[in-house]
Every structure is written in C-alpha cells, then in structure tokens.
N, C-alpha and C positions, 0 to 999 in steps of 0.2 A: 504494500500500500504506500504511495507516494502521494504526499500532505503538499498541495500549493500555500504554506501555511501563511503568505502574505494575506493571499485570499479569502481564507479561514478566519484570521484575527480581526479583518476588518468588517467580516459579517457577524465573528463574534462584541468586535467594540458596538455596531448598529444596532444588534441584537439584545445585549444587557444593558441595563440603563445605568450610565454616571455615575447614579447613586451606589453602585454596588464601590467601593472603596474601602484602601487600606488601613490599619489604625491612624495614618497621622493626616489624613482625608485624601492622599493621593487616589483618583481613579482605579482601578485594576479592573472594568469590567472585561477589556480582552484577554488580559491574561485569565481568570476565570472563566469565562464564557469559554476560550482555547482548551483550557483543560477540560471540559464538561463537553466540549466537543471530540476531541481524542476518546474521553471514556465511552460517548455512541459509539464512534466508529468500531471500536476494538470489540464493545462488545456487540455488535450488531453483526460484523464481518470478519472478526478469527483472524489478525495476518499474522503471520509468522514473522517478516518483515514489518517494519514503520519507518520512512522517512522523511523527516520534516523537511523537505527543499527551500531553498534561502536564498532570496536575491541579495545577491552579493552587488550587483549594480542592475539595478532596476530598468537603466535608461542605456544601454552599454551606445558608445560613444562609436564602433562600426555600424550599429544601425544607424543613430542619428547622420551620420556618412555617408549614407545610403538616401535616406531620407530626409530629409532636415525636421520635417513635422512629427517626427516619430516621436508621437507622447510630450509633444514641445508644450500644450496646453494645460500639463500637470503639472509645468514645473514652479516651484515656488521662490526660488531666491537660485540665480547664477551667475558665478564669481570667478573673478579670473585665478584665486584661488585653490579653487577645488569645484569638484564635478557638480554637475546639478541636485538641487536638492528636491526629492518628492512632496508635492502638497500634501501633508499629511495633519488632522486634527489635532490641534494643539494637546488635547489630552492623553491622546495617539501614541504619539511619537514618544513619549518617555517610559512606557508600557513595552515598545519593544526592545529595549539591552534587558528586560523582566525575563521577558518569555524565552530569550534566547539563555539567559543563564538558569533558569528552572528547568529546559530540553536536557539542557545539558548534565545537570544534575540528576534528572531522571536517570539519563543513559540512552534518552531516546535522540539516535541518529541525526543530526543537523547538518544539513549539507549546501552549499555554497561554492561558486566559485568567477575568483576576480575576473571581472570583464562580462558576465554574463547574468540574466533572472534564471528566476526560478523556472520558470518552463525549460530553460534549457537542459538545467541540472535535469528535470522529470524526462525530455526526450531522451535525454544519453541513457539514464538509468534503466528507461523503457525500452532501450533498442539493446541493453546489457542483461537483461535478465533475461532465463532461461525458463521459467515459469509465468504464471496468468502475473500480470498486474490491473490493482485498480488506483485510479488516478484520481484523486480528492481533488475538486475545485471549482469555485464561482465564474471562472476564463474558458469562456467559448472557443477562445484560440486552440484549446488543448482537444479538441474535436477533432483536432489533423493526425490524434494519435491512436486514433481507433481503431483495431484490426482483430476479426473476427477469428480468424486462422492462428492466430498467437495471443488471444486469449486479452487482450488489451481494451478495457475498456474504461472510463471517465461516470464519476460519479457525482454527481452535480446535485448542489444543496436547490432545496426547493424553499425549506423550513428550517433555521438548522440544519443537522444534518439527521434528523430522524426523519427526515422525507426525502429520498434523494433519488431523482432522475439517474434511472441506469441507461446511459448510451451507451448504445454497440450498434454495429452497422445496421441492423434493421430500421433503431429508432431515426436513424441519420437519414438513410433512405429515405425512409413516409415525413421525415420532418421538414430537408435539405434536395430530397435528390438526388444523393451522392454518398461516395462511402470517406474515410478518413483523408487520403491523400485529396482526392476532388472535394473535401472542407476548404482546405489550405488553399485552394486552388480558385475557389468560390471568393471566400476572401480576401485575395487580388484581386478581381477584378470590383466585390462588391464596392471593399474598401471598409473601415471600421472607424469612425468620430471618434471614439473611446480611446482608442491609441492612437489617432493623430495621422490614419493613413488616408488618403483623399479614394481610391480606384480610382476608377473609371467612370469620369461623369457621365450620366444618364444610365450607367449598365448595376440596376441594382439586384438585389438577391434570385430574384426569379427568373430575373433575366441571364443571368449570369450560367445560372442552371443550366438554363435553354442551352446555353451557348457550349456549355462543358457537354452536355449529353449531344449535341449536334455534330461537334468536332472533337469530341475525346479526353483532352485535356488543353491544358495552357495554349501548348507550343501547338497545338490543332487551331485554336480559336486564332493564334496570331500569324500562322501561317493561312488561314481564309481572308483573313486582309488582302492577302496578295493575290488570293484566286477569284478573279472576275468572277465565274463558274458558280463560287460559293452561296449557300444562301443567309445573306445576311442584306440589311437590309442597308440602304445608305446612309444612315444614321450615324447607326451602330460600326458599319465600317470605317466611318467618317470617325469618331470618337475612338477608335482603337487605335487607329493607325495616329492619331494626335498623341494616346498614351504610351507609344511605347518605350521611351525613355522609362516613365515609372514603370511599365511591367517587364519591363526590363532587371529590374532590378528588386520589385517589389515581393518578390517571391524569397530571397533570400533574408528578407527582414522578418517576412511573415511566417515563413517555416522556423519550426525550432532547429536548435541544436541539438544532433546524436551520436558526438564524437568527442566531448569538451574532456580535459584533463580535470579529473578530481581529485580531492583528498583521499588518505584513507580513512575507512570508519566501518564500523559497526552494527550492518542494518537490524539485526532480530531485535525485537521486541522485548525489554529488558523485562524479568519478574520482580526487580526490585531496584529502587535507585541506586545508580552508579557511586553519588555523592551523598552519603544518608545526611553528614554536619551543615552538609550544605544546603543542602534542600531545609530542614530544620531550618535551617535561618533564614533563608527566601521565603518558606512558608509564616512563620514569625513577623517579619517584616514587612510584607507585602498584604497579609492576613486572606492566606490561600485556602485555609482552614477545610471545610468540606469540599470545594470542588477536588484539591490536590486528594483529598482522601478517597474520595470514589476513586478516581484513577488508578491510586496503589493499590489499592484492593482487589480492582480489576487487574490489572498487570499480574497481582499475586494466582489468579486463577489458573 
C-alpha cells in the first residue's frame, strides 16, 4: 500500500476541525485525523507493506522547464533564495515536520526523494514491486497507474477513507474511456487548472477521448494532423497543430516517474514503534493520545 500522504493530511486537516489541538492550543487536526486514517486503511485492507511517499519537492524545477505554468498558481512566496514555497494553510504547515517525525517513530516507511513529488516516489515503487499494489490518494493524476494484469490499482477517498473508490481498469473505462496509460494521455490533451497545465484549447475531456479511441494514442492523434485523409474536423486540427510545442512536451511533465533513485528503507508494516521514547514524547507533546492508540493497537494485531 502506497500513502500519497500529502494528499491524505490535507483531507485529513479539511476533514477535523481546528478545534481538535495540542495541550499548548497548537492545531494537530492533521496529524490526528493522518493517524485515524492509516488505522482504516490497515484495518480495512491487510498490507503487508505501508508506505508513506513524501514530496520531497512538490514543484520539481525540470517540470517547471518544461512548462513554466506547472502548478505556478500555488505558489506562495519565490525567492531568489530558495525554491518555491507551496501555499499551504497557515495552520498546515507547522503540522507537517509533526507527522513526519511521529512516521518515523512508528517505523512506518517515509519515503522521498530530492528533485521529485510524491507521485513519483509511488510510480517507481509501483513499477518495483513484484506483487498487487494499492495506491492511497485524492490525485487523479495517479489514474495513469492503473493496470489490471499487474494487479495495480488507486484507491481514492470519497469520505475519508472509509469510502473509497476502487479504480481499476473497468471503473476507468465506463468512467474515462480509457485504461491507465490513455488516462495520462487524456490528460495532455485535456489539460488540468489544478496543476497549472493549459492542453489543448477547445479539446476537453470527451473530446479528447474521441480522439485517443479514433487514432490510438498521443502520437496517432498528432500524426492525423498531418493526414488530410484523417477524420478530424478543422477545428480540432487547427488547435493541435497550434499545440504542439506543448504536446510536445506535455506528456513528460504529466506522466510520473518509474525509474527515480531512492533511499533505503523499510516497507512492512511495523507491529510496534520503531522509536517507543520517542513516540512517548511526540504523543505527550503534541496530545496524540487516542488517535496514536488505535493505531498501535492495530499494528499490534
């Protein structure tokens, strides 16, 4: 099981209310809410494995190179000092060095690495593993890793995570049109506001579809540009043949990565913390008190 655990805390900060805070009144609804969400998953879904994936750079500065708009719309303060910083909620942000020193104290798996997000870390791990994985996360983007034949499927909160959308190729199909790789491929051409990629004006989801199931994939749709013969209409051929600088390049922004250098670590799923003084004191301090206790309890099983 592989945790897009950005994605995770910040449904869990949405999801508990402010009020839930430490003794000295600091917030900790994410950090709480993070734990009481690890304990559904584990007990709902048995992994043998857990790992928390970690953008280590949220904004990696090759895609921005690629695209200049890539996620340009979240950023909050950029300095000639150092890399951009994510707009994150002022109560947010000091919540997460919390959650990363309580994983770590667990024993449960945190994984990162410089230059790239967390999706990335999840495609390498995903194209590394020799067994099923399921992919915890609120990012659609992660829809490109879906593959029925190797057991790869995205498990997507609805409510929490005690209601979660199982994707696998069928649901993608009756939903999309398309199976994992033609997600990614959708996605170029749709284009995503959220992350700051423009596609293809006028060629939006359904359309987009049309055009993947008509010519195959990508490199089919932008080789009918060229084919008078093609059926597409002057529009649409008019509008692609304007984009392809970006689809040119848009594809290598919007596909993850399945090849990055990582650390070593640890994936199984600890039965008891790694760091017991430590956890002790981050639960003390932070006043982790029952969420942290379910958890153990569960791990203990």
């Amino acid at each position: 099981m592989l945790l897009d655990t950005a994605s995770l805390y910040f449904r869990a900060y949405f999801g508990v209310p402010d009020s839930v805070r430490a003794p000295d009144g600091t917030p900790v609804n994410a950090v709480r809410g993070l734990l009481e969400f690890i304990t559904r998953l584990v007990q709902d879904h048995h992994p043998d494995d857990l790992v928390a994936c970690w953008d280590n750079d949220w904004r990696p500065q090759w895609r921005v190179d690629l695209i200049p708009s890539y996620k340009a719309h979240r950023v909050a303060v950029e300095t000639e000092l150092g890399p951009d910083e994510e707009e994150t909620p002022d109560t947010l942000a000091p919540q997460v060095p919390v959650i990363a020193d309580v994983l770590d104290a667990l024993g449960i798996a945190r994984v990162g690495a410089d230059g790239y997000e967390a999706d990335d870390v999840i495609g390498t791990l995903t194209a590394r593993a020799s067994g099923p994985v399921d992919i915890v996360t609120g990012d659609r983007d992660l829809f490109q890793l879906v593959d029925d034949a190797r057991a790869r499927r995205v498990l997507y909160p609805l409510k929490g995570v005690g209601m979660l959308q199982i994707t696998d190729e069928s649901w993608l199909r009756e939903k999309y049109g398309v199976d994992g790789q033609g997600y990614a491929e959708m996605a170029v051409l749709r284009g995503d506001p959220s992350d700051g990629l423009p596609g293809v004006p006028g060629i939006g989801e359904k359309t987009a579809t049309k055009l993947l199931d008509a010519f195959g994939d990508l490199a089919g749709v932008m080789a009918a540009v060229d084919d008078p013969t093609a059926k597409l209409t002057p529009a649409q051929r008019k509008r692609l043949d304007e984009a392809r600088d970006y689809v040119a390049v848009a594809p290598t922004v919007v596909r993850v990565a399945s090849d990055i250098s990582l650390p070593a670590f640890e994936p199984a799923l600890p039965s008891g913390p790694r760091d017991p003084a430590a956890l002790e004191a981050l639960s003390a301090r932070w006043g982790l008190g029952n969420p942290l206790q379910r958890l153990l309890t569960t791990l203990q099983r």
